[in-house]
C-alpha positions as CSV (number, residue, x, y, z in Angstrom):
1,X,138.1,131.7,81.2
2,X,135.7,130.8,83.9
3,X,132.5,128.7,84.2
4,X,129.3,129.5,86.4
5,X,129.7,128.5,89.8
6,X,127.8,125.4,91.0
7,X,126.8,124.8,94.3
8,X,127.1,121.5,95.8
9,X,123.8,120.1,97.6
10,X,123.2,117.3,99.4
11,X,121.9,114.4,97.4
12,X,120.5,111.5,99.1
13,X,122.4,107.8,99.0
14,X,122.3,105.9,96.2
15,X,120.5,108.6,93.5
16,X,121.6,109.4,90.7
17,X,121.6,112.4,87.7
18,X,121.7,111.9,84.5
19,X,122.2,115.3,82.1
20,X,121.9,114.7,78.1
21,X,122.0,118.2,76.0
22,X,121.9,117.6,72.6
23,X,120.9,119.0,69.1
24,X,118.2,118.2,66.6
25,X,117.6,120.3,63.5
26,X,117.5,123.8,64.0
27,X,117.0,122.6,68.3
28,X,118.9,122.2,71.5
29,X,117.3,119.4,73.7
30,X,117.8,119.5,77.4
31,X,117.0,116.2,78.8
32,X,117.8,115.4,82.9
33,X,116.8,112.5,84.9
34,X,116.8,111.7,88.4
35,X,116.3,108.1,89.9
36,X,117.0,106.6,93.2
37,X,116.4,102.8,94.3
38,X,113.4,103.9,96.2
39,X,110.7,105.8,96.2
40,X,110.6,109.4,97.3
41,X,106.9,111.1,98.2
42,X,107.9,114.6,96.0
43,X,111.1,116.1,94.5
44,X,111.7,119.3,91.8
45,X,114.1,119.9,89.5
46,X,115.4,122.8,87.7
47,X,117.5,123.5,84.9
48,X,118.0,125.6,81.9
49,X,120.2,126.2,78.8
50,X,122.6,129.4,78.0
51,X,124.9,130.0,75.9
52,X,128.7,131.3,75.9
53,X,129.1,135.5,74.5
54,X,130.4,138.3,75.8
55,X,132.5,136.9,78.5
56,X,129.8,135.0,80.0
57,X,127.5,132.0,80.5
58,X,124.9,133.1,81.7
59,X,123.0,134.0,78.3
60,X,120.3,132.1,79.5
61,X,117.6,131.2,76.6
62,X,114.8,128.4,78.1
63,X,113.6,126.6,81.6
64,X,111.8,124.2,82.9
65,X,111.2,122.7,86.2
66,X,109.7,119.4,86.9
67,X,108.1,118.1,90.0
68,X,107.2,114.4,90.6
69,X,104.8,113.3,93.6
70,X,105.6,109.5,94.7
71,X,108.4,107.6,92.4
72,X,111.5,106.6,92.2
73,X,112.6,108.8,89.2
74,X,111.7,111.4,87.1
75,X,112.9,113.2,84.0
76,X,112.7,117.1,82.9
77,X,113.0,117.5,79.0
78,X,112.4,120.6,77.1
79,X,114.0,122.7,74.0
80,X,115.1,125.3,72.5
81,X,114.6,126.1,68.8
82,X,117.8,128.6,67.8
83,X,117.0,131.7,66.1
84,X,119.4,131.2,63.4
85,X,118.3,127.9,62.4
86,X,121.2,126.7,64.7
87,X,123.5,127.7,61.3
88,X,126.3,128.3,64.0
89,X,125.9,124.6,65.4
């Protein structure tokens, strides 16, 4: 079995990423966040959740990117209420 390929990118010194997926009720939460020890004038992120079927991982179900103008972190936090009820966990 193999999983999607990731591309490395250059990430500036010091800044960090923090992923959390999680589940609540019948929802997947997708929660990312992004800080450095200084501020940066913009930055984006992107991300979204799939799921594993049919020999693949890219069963992509929800999306979100963020932006953020002057800061020194950010987060990008959205769900995904399953169709099922999440009965399959």
């Amino acid at each position: 079995m193999s999983g999607p390929l990731v591309a490395p990118m250059l990430y500036p010194s010091g800044c960090g990423l923090s992923v959390w997926v999680y589940q609540d009720g019948g929802a997947i939460i997708s929660s990312s966040q992004t800080s450095c020890p200084y501020n940066f004038s913009t930055a984006d992120m992107d991300s979204w959740l799939g799921f594993y079927a049919w020999f693949s991982y890219n069963n992509q179900v929800a999306a979100k990117t963020a932006y953020s103008g002057p800061a020194s972190s950010f987060t990008n936090t959205y769900g995904y209420w399953c169709a099922n009820g999440n009965n399959t966990s």
